[in-house]
C-alpha positions as CSV (number, residue, x, y, z in Angstrom):
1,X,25.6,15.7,-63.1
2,X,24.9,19.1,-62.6
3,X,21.1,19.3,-61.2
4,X,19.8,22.5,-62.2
5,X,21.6,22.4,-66.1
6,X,19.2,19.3,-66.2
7,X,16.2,21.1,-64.9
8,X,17.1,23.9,-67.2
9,X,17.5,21.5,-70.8
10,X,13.6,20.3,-69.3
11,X,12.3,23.4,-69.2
12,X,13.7,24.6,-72.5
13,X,12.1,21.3,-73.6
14,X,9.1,22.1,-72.1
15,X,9.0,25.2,-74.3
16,X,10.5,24.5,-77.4
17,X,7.6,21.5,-78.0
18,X,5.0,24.3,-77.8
19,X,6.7,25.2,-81.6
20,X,5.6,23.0,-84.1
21,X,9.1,22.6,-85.1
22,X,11.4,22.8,-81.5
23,X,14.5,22.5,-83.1
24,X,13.6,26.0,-85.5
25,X,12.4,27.3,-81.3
26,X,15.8,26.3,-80.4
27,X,17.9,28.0,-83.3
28,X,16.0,30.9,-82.9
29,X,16.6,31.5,-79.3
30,X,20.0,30.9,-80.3
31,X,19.9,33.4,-83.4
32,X,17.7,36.1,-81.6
33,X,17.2,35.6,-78.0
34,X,13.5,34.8,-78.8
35,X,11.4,32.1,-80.5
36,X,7.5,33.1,-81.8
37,X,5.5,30.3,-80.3
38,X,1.7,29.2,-81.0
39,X,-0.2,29.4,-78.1
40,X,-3.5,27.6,-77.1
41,X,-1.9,23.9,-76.6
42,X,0.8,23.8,-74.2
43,X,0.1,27.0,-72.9
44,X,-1.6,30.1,-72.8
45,X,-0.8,33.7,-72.0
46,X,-2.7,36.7,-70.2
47,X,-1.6,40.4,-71.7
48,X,-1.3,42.7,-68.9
49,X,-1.0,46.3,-69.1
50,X,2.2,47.5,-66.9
51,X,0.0,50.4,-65.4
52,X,-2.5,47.7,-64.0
53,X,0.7,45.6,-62.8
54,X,2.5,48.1,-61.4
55,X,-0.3,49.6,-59.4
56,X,-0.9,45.4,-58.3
57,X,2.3,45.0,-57.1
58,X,2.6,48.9,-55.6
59,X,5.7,49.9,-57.6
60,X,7.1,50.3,-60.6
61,X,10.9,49.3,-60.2
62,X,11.8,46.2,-61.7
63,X,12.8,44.5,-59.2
64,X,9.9,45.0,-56.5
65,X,7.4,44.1,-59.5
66,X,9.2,41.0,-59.9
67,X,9.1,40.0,-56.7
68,X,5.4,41.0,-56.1
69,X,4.3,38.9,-59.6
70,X,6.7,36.1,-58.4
71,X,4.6,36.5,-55.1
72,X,1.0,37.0,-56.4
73,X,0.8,34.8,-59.5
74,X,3.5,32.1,-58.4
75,X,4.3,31.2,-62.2
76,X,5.8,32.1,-65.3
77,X,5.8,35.7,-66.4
78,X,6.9,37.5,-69.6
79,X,8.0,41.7,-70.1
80,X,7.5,42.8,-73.2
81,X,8.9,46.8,-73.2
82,X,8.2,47.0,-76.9
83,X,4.5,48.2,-76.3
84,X,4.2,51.4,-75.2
85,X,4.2,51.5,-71.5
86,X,5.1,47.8,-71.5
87,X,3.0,44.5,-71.3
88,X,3.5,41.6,-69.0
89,X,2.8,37.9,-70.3
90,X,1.2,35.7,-67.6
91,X,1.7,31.9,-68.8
92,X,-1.5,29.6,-68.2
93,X,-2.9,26.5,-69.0
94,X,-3.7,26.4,-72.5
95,X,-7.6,26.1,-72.5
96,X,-7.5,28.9,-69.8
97,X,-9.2,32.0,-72.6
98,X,-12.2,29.6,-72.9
99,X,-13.9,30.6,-69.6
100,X,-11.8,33.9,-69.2
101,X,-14.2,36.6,-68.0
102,X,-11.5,39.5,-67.8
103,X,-11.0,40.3,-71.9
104,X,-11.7,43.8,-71.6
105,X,-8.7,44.7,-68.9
106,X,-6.3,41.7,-69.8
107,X,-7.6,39.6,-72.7
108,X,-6.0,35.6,-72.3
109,X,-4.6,35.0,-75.9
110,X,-5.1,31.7,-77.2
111,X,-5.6,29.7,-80.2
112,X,-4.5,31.9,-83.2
113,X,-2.2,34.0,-81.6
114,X,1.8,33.9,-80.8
115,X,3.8,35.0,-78.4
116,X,7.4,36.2,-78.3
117,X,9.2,33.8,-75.4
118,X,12.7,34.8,-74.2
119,X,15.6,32.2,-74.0
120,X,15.4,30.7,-70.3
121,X,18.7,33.1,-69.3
122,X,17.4,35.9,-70.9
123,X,16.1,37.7,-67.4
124,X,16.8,41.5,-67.6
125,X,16.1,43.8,-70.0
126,X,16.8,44.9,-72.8
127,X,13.8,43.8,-74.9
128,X,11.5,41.1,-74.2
129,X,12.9,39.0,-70.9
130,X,11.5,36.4,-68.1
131,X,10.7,38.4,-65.5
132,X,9.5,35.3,-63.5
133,X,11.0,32.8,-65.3
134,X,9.9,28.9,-65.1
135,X,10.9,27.2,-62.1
136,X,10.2,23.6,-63.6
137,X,8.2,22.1,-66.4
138,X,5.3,23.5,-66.8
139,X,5.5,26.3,-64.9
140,X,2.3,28.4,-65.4
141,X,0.2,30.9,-63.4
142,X,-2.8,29.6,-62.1
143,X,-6.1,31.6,-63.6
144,X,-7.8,32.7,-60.3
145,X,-4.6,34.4,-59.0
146,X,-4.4,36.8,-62.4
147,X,-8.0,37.7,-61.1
148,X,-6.7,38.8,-57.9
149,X,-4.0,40.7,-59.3
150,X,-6.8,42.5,-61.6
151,X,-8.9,43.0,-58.9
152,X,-6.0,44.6,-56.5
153,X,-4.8,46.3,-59.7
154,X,-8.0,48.4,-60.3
155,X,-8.7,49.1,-56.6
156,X,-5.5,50.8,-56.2
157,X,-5.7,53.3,-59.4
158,X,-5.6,56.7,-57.9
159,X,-8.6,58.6,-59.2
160,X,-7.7,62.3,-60.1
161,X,-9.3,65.1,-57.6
162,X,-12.1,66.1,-58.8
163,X,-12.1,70.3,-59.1
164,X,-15.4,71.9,-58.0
């Protein structure tokens, strides 16, 4: 038996029972590539801006950013190149947006809101991909590392000279 096709079917599990319905998760990432799942129960996700990533991680090629995200948040990630500039998807534990402090620069989305997730091989662009994708069930970032990457994020933007 092929090990990691079994760790694969788990995750896929994993996700496709955060969808009321898995088997509709299922057909659609067979159909589209992507299935809309509710967020809140099984897991959460924190919107960041690709500006604040990129200046996290110190680059903007897509490889270097995946490594430094697989690095500094050591969980599942999501690209999203359909917003302008592009948005990364940092996958936490459901009640995560209850105590999140950061709204205003990365708001956690929750109960109410949906979130575009990527077959498991989709990993490279075009349109919405894994750019970390789960290693296991239950893969997620843990909160207090998407605070450091804020933090490092916003010390690193380059403020324009002032002109006297």
């Amino acid at each position: 038996m092929d090990t990691q096709a079994a760790l694969d079917r788990a995750i896929v599990g994993w996700l496709a029972r955060a969808h009321p319905a898995p088997d509709r998760a299922r057909m659609d990432w067979a159909a589209q590539g992507v299935a809309l799942l509710p967020l809140g129960v099984h897991f959460a996700a924190v919107r960041l801006a690709a500006d604040l990533v990129h200046s996290a991680v110190g680059s903007d090629n897509a490889d270097e950013v995946a490594v430094g995200l697989g690095e500094l948040l050591g969980g599942s990630i999501i690209y999203d190149r359909r917003a302008s500039g592009g948005t990364y998807y940092a996958l936490v534990q459901g009640h995560a947006g209850l105590v999140w402090a950061y709204g205003d620069l990365a708001p956690c989305l929750g109960h109410g809101s949906y979130l575009g997730v990527p077959r498991l091989d989709h990993q490279q662009p075009p349109g919405t991909y894994w750019v970390v994708p789960p290693r296991y069930e239950g893969d997620l970032c843990a909160p207090r590392t998407i605070v450091a990457l804020i933090r490092r994020g916003r010390s690193r933007f380059v403020e324009p000279a002032q002109v006297c």
